[in-house]
mmCIF file of the N, C-alpha and C atoms, coordinates in Angstrom:
data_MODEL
# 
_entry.id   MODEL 
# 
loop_
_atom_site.group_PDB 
_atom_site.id 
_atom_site.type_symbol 
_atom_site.label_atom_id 
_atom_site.label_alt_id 
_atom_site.label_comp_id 
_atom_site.label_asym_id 
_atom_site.label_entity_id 
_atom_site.label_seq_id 
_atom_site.pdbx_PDB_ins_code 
_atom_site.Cartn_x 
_atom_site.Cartn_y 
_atom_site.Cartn_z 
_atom_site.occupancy 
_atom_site.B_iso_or_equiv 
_atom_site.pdbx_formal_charge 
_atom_site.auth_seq_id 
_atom_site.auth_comp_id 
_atom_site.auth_asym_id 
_atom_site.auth_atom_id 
_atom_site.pdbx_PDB_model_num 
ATOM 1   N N  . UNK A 1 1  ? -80.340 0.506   41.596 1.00 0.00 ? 1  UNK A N  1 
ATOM 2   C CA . UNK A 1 1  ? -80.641 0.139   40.232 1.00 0.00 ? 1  UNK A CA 1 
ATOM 3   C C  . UNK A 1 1  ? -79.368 0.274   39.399 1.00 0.00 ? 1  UNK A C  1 
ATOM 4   N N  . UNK A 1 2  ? -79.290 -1.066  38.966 1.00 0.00 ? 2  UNK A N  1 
ATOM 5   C CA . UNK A 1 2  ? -77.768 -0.559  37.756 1.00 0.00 ? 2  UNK A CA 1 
ATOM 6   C C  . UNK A 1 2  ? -77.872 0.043   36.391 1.00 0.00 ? 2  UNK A C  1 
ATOM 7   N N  . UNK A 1 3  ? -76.996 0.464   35.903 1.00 0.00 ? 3  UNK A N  1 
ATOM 8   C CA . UNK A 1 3  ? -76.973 0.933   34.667 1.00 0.00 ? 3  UNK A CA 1 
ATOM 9   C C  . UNK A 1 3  ? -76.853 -0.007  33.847 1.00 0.00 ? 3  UNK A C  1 
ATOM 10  N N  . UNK A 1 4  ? -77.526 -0.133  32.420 1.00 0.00 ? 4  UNK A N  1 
ATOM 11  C CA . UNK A 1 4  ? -77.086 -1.137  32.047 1.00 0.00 ? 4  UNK A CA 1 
ATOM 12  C C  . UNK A 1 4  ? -76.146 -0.368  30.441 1.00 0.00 ? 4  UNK A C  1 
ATOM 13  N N  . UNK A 1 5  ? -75.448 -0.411  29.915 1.00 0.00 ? 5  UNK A N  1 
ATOM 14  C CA . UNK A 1 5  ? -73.688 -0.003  28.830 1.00 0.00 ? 5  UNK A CA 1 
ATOM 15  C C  . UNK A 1 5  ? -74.621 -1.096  27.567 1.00 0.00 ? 5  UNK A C  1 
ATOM 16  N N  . UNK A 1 6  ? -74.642 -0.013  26.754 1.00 0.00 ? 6  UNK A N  1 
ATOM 17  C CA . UNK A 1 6  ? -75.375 -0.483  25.470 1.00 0.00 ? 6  UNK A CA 1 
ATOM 18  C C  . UNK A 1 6  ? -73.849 -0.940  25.040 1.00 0.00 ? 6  UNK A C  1 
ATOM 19  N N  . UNK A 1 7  ? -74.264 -2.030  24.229 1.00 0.00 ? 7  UNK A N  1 
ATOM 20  C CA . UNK A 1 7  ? -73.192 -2.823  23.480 1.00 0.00 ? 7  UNK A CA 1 
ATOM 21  C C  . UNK A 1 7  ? -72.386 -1.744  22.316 1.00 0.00 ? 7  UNK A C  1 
ATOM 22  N N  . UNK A 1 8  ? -70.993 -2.055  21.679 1.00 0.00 ? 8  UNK A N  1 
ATOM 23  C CA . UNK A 1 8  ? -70.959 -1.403  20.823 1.00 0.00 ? 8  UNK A CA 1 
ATOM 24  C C  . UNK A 1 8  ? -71.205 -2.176  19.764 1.00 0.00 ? 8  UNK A C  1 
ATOM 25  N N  . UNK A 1 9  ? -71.046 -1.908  18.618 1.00 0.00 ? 9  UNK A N  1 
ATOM 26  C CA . UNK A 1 9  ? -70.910 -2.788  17.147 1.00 0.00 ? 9  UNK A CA 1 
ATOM 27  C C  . UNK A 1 9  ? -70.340 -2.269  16.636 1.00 0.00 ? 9  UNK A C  1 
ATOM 28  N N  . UNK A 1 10 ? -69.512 -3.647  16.290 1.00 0.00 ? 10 UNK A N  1 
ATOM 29  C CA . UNK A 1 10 ? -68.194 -2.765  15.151 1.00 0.00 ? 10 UNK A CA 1 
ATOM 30  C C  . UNK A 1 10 ? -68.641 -3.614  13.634 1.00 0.00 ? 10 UNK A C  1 
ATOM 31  N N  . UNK A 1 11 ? -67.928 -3.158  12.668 1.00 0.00 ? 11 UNK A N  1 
ATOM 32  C CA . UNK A 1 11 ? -68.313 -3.274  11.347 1.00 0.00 ? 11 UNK A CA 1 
ATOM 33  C C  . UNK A 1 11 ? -66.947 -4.341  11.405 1.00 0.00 ? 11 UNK A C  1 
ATOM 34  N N  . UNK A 1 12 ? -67.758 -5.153  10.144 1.00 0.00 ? 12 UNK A N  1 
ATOM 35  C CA . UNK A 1 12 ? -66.687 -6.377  9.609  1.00 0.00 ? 12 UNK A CA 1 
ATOM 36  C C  . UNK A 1 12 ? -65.242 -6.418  9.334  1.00 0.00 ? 12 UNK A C  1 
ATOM 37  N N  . UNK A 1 13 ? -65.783 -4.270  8.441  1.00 0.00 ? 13 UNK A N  1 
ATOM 38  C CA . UNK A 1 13 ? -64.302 -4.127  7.931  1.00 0.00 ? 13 UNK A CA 1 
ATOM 39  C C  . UNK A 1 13 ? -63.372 -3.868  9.082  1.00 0.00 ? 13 UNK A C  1 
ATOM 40  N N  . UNK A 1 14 ? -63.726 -3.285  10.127 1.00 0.00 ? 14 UNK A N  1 
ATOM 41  C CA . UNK A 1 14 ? -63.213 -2.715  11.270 1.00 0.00 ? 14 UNK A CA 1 
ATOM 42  C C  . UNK A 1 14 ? -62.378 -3.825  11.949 1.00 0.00 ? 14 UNK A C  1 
ATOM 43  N N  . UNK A 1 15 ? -63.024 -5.106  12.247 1.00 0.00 ? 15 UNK A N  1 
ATOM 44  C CA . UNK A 1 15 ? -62.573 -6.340  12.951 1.00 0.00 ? 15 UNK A CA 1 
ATOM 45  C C  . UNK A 1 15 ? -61.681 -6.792  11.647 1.00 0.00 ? 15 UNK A C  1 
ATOM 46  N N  . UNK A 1 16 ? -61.931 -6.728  10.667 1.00 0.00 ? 16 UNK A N  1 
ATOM 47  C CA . UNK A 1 16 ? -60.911 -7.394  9.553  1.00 0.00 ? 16 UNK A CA 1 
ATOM 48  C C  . UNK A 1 16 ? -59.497 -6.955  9.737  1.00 0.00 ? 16 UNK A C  1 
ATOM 49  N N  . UNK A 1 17 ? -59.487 -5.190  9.490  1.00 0.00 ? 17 UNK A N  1 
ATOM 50  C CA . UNK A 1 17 ? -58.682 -3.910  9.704  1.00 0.00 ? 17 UNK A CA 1 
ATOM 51  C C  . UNK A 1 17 ? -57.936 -4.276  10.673 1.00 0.00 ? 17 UNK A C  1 
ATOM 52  N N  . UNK A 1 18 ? -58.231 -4.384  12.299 1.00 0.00 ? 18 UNK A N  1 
ATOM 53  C CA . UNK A 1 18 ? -57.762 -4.591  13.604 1.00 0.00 ? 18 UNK A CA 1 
ATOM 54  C C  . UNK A 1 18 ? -56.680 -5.841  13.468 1.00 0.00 ? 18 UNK A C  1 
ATOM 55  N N  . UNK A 1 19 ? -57.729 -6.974  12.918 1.00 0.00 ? 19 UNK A N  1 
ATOM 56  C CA . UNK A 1 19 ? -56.948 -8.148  13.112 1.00 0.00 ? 19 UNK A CA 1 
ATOM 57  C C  . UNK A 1 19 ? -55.696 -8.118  12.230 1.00 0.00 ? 19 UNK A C  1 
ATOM 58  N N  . UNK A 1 20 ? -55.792 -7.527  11.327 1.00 0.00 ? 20 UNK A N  1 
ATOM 59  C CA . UNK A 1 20 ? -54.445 -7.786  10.182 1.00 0.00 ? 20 UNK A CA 1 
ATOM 60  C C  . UNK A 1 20 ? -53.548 -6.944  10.574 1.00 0.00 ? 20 UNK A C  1 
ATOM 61  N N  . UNK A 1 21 ? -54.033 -5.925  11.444 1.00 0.00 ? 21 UNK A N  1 
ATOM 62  C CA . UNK A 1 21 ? -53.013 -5.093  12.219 1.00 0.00 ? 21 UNK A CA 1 
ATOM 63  C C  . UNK A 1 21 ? -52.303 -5.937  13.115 1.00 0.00 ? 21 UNK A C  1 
ATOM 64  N N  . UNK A 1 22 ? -52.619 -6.121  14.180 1.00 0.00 ? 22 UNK A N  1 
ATOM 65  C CA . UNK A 1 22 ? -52.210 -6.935  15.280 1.00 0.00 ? 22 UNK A CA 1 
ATOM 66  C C  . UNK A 1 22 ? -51.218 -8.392  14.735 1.00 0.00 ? 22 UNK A C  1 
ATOM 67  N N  . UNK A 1 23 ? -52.034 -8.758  13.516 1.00 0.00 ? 23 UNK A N  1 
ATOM 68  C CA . UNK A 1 23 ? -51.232 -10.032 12.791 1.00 0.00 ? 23 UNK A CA 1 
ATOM 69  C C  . UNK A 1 23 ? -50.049 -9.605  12.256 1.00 0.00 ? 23 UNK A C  1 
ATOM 70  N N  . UNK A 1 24 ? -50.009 -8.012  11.584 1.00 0.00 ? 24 UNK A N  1 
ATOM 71  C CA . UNK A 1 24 ? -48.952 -7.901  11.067 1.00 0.00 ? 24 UNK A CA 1 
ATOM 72  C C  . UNK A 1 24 ? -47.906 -6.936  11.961 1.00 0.00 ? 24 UNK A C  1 
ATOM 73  N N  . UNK A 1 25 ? -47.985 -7.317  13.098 1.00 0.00 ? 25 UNK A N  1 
ATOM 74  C CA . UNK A 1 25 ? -47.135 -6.845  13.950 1.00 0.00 ? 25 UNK A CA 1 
ATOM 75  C C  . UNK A 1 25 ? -47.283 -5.289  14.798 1.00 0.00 ? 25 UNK A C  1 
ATOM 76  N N  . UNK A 1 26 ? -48.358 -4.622  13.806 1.00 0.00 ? 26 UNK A N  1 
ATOM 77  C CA . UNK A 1 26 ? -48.083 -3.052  14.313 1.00 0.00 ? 26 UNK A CA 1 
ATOM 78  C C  . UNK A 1 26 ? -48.664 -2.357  15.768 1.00 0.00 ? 26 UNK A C  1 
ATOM 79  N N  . UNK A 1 27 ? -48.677 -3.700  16.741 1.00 0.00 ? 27 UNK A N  1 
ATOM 80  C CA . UNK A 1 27 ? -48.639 -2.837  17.988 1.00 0.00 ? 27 UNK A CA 1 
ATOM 81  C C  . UNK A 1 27 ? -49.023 -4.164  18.824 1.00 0.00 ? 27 UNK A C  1 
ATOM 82  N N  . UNK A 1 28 ? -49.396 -3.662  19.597 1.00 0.00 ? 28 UNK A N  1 
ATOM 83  C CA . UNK A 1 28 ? -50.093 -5.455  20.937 1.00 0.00 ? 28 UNK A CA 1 
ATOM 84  C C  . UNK A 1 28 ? -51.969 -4.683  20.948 1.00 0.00 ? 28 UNK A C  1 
ATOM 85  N N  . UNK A 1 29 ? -52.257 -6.067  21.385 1.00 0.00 ? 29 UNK A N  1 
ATOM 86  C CA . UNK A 1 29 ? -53.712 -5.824  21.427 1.00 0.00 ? 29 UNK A CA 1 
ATOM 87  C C  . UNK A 1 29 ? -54.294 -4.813  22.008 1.00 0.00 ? 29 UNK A C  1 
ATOM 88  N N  . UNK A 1 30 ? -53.773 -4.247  23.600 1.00 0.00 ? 30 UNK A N  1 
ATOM 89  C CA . UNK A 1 30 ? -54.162 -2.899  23.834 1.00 0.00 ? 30 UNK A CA 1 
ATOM 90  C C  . UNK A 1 30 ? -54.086 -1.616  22.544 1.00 0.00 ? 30 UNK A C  1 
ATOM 91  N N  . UNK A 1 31 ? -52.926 -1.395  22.094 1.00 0.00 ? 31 UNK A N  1 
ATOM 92  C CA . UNK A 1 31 ? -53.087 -0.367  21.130 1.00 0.00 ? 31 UNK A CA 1 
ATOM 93  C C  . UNK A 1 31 ? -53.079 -0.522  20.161 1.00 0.00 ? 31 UNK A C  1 
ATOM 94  N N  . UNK A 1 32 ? -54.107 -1.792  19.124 1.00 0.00 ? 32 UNK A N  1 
ATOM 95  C CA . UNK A 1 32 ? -54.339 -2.089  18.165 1.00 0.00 ? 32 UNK A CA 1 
ATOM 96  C C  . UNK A 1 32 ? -55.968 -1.617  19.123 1.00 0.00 ? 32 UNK A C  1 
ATOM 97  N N  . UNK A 1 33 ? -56.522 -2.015  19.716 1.00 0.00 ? 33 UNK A N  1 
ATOM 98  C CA . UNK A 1 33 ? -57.813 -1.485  20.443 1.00 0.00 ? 33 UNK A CA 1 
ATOM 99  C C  . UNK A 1 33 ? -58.127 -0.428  20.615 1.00 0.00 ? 33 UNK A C  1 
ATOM 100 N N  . UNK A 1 34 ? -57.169 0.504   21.288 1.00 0.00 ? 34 UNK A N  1 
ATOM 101 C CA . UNK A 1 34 ? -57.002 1.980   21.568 1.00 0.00 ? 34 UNK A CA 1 
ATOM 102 C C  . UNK A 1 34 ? -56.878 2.697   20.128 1.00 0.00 ? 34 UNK A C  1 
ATOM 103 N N  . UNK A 1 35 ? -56.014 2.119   19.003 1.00 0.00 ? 35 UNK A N  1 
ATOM 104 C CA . UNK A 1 35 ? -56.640 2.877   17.576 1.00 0.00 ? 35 UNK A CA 1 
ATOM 105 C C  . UNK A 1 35 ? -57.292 2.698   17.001 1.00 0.00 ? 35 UNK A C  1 
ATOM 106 N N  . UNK A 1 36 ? -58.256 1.502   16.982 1.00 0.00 ? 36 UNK A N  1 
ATOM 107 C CA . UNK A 1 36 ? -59.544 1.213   16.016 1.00 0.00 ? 36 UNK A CA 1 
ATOM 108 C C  . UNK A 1 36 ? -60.881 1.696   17.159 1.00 0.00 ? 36 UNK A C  1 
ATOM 109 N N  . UNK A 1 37 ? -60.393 2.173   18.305 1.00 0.00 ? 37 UNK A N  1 
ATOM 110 C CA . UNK A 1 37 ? -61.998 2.271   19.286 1.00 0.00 ? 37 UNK A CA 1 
ATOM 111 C C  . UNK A 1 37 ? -62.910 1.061   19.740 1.00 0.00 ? 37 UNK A C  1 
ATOM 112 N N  . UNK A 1 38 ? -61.481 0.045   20.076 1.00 0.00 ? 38 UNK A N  1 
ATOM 113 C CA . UNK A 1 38 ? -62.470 -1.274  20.374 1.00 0.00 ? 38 UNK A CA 1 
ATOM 114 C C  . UNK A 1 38 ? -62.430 -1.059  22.311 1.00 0.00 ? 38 UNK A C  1 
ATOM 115 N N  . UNK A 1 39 ? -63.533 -1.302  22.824 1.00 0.00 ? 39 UNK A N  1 
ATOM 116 C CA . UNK A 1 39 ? -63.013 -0.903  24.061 1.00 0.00 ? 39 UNK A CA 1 
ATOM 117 C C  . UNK A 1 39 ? -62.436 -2.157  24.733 1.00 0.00 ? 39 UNK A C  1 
ATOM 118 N N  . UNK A 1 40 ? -62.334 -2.846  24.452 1.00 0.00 ? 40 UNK A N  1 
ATOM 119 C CA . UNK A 1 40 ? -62.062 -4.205  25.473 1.00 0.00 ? 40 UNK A CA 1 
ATOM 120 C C  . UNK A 1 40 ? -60.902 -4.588  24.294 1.00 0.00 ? 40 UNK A C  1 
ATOM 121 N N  . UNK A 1 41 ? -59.364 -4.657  24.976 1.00 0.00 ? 41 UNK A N  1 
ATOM 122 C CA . UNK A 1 41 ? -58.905 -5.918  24.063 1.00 0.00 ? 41 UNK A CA 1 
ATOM 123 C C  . UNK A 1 41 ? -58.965 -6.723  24.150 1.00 0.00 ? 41 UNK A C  1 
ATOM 124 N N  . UNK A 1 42 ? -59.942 -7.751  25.227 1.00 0.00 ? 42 UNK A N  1 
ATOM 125 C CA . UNK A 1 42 ? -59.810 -8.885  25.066 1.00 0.00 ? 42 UNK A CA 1 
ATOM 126 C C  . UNK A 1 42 ? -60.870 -9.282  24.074 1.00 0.00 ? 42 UNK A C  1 
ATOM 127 N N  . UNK A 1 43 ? -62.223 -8.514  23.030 1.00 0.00 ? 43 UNK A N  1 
ATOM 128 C CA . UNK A 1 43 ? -62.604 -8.666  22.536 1.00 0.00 ? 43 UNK A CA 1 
ATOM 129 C C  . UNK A 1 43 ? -61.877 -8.897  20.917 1.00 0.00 ? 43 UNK A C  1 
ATOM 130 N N  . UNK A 1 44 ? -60.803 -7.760  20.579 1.00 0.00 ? 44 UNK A N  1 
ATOM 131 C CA . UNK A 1 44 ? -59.940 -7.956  19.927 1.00 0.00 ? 44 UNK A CA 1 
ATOM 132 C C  . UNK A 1 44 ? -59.023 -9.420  19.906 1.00 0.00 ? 44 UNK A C  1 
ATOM 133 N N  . UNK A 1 45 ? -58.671 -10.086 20.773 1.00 0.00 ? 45 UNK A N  1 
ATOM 134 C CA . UNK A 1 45 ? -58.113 -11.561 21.028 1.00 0.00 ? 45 UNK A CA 1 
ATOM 135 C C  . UNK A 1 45 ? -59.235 -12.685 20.707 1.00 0.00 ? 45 UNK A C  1 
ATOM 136 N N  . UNK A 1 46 ? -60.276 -12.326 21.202 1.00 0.00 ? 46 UNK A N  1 
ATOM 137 C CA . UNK A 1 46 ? -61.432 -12.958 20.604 1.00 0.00 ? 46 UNK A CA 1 
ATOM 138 C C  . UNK A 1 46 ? -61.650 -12.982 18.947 1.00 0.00 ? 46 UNK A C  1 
ATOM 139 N N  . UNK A 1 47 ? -61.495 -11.800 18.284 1.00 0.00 ? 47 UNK A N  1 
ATOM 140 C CA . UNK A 1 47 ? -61.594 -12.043 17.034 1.00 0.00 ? 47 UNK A CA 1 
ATOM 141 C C  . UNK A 1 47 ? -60.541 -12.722 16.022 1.00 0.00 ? 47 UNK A C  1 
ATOM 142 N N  . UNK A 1 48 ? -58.914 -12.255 16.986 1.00 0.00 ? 48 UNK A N  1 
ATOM 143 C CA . UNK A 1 48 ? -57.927 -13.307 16.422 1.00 0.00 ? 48 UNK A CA 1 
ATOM 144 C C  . UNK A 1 48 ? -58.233 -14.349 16.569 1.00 0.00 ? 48 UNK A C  1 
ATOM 145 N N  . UNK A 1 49 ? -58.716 -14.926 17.671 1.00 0.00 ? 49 UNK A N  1 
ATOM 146 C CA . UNK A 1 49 ? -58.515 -16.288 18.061 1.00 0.00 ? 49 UNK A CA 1 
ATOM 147 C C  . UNK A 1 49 ? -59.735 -16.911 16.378 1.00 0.00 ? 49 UNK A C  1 
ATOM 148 N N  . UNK A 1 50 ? -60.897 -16.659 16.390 1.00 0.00 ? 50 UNK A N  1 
ATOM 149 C CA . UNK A 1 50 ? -61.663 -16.804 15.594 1.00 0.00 ? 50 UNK A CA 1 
ATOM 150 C C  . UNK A 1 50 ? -61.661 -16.696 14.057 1.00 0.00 ? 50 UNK A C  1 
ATOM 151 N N  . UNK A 1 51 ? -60.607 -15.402 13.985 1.00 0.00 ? 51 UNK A N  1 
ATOM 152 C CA . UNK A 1 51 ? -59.833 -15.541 12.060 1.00 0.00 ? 51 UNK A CA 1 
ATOM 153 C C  . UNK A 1 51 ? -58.754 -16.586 12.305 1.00 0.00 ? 51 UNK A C  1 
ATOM 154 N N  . UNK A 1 52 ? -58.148 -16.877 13.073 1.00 0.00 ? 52 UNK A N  1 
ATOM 155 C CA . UNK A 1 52 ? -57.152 -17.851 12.968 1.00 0.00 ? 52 UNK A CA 1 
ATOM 156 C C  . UNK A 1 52 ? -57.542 -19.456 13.381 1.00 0.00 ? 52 UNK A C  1 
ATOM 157 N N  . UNK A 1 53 ? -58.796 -19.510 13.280 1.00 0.00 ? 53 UNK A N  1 
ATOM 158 C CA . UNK A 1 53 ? -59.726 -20.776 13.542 1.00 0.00 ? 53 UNK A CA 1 
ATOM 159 C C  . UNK A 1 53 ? -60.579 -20.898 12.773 1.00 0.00 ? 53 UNK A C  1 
ATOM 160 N N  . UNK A 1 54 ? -60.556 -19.922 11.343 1.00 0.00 ? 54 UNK A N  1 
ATOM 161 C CA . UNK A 1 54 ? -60.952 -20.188 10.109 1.00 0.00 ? 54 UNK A CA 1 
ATOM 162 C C  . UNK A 1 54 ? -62.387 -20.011 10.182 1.00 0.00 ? 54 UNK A C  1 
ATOM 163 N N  . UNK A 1 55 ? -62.656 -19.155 11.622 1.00 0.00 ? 55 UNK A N  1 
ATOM 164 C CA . UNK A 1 55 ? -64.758 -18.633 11.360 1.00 0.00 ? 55 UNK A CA 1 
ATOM 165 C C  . UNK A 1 55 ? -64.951 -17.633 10.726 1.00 0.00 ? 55 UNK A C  1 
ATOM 166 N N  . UNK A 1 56 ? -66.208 -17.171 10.169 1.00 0.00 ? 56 UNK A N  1 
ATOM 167 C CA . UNK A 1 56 ? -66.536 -16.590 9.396  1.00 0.00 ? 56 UNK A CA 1 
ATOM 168 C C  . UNK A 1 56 ? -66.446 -15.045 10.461 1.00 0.00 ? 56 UNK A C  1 
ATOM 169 N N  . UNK A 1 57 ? -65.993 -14.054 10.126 1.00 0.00 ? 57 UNK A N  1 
ATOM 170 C CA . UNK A 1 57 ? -66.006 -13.383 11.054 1.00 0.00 ? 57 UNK A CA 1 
ATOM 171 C C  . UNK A 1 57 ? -66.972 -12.363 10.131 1.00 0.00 ? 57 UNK A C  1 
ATOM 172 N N  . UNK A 1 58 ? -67.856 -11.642 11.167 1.00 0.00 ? 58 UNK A N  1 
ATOM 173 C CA . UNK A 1 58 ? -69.281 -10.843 11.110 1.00 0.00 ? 58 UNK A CA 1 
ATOM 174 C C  . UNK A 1 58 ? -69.285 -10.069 11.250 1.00 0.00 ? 58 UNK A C  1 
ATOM 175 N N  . UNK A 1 59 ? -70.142 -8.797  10.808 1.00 0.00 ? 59 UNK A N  1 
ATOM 176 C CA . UNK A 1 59 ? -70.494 -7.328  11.462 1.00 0.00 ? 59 UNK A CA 1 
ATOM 177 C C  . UNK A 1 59 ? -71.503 -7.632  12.142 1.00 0.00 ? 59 UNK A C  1 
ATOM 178 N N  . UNK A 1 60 ? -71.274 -6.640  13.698 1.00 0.00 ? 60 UNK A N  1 
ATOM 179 C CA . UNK A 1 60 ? -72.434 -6.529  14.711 1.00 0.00 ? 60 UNK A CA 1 
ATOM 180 C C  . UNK A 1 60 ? -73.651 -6.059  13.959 1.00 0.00 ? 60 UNK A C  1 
ATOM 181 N N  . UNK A 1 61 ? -74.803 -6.691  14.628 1.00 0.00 ? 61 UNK A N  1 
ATOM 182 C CA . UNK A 1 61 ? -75.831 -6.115  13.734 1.00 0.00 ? 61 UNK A CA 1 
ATOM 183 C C  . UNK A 1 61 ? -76.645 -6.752  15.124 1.00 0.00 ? 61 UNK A C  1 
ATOM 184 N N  . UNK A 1 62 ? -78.313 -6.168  15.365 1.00 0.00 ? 62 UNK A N  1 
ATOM 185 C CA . UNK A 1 62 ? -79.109 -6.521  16.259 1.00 0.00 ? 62 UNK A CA 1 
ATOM 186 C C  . UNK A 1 62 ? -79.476 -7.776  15.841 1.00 0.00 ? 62 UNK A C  1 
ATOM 187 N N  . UNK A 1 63 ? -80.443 -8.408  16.742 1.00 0.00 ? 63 UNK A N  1 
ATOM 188 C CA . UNK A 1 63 ? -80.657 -9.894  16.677 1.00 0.00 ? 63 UNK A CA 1 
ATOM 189 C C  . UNK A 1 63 ? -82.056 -9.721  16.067 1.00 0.00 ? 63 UNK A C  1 
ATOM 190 N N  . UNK A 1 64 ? -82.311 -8.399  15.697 1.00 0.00 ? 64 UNK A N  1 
ATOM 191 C CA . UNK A 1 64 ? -83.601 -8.249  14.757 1.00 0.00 ? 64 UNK A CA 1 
ATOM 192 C C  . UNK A 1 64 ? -84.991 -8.828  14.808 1.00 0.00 ? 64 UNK A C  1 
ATOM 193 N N  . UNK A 1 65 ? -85.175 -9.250  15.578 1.00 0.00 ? 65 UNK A N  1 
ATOM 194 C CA . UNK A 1 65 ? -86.390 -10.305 16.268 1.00 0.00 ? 65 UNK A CA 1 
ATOM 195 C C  . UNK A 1 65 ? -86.022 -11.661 16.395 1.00 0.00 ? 65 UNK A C  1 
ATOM 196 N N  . UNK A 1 66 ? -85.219 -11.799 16.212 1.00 0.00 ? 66 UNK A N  1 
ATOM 197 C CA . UNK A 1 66 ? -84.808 -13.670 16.098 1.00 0.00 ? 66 UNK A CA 1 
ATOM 198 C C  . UNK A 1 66 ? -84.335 -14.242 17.770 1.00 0.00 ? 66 UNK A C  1 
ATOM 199 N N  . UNK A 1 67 ? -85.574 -15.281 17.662 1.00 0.00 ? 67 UNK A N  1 
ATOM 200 C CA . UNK A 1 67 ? -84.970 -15.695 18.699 1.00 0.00 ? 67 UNK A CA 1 
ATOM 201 C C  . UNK A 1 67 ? -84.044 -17.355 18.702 1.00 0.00 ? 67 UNK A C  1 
ATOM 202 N N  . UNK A 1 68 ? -83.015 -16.995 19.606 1.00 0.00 ? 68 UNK A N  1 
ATOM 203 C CA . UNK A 1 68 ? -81.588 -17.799 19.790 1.00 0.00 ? 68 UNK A CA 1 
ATOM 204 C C  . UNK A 1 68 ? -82.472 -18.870 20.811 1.00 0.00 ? 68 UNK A C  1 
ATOM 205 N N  . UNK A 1 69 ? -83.104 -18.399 21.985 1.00 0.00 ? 69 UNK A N  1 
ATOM 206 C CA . UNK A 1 69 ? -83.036 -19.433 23.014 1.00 0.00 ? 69 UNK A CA 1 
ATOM 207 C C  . UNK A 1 69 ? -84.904 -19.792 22.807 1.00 0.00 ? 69 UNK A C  1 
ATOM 208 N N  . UNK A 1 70 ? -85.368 -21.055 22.423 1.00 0.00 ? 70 UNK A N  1 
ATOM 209 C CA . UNK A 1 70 ? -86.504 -21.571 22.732 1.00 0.00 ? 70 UNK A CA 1 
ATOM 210 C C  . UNK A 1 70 ? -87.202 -21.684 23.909 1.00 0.00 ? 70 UNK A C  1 
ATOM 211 N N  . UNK A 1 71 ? -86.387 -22.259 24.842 1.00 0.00 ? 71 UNK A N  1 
ATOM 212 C CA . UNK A 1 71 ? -86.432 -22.913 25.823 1.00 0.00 ? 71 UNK A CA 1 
ATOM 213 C C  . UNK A 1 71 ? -85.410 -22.401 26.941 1.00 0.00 ? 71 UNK A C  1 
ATOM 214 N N  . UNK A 1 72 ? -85.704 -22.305 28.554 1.00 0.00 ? 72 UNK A N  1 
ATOM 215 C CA . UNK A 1 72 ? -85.362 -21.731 29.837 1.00 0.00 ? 72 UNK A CA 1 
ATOM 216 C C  . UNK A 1 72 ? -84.220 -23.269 29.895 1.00 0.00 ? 72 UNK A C  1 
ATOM 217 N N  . UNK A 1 73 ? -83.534 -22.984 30.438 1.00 0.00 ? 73 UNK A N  1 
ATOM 218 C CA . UNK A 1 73 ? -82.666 -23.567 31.302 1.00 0.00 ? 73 UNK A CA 1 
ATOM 219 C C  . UNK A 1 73 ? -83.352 -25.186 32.161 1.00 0.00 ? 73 UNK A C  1 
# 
């Protein structure tokens, strides 16, 4: 039986914080990750890629009952 690793959620300001770090030079994505507590930097590259593609960038929050998928595959 596997374990299943509850997601984290980070706050808006947090991903805002990170990214303007990393934009403004003060480290590479590992230790712009390693000081805000993001565990993955490639999630951090994900959020550059996404402020620098002009999306609205979000705080984690649950999907609260809403459902995304109608319909199976």
């Amino acid at each position: 039986m596997s374990k299943r690793r509850k997601q984290k959620k980070y706050s808006k300001e947090l991903k805002l914080e990170a990214i303007h770090a990393y934009l403004n030079g003060e480290g590479s994505l590992r230790e712009i990750s390693k000081k805000y507590g993001i565990v993955r930097c490639e999630q951090l590259r994900r959020w550059v890629l996404w402020y620098n593609g002009h999306k609205e960038i979000k705080g984690s929050s649950c999907s609260k009952g809403k459902i995304y998928m109608t319909r199976g595959r």
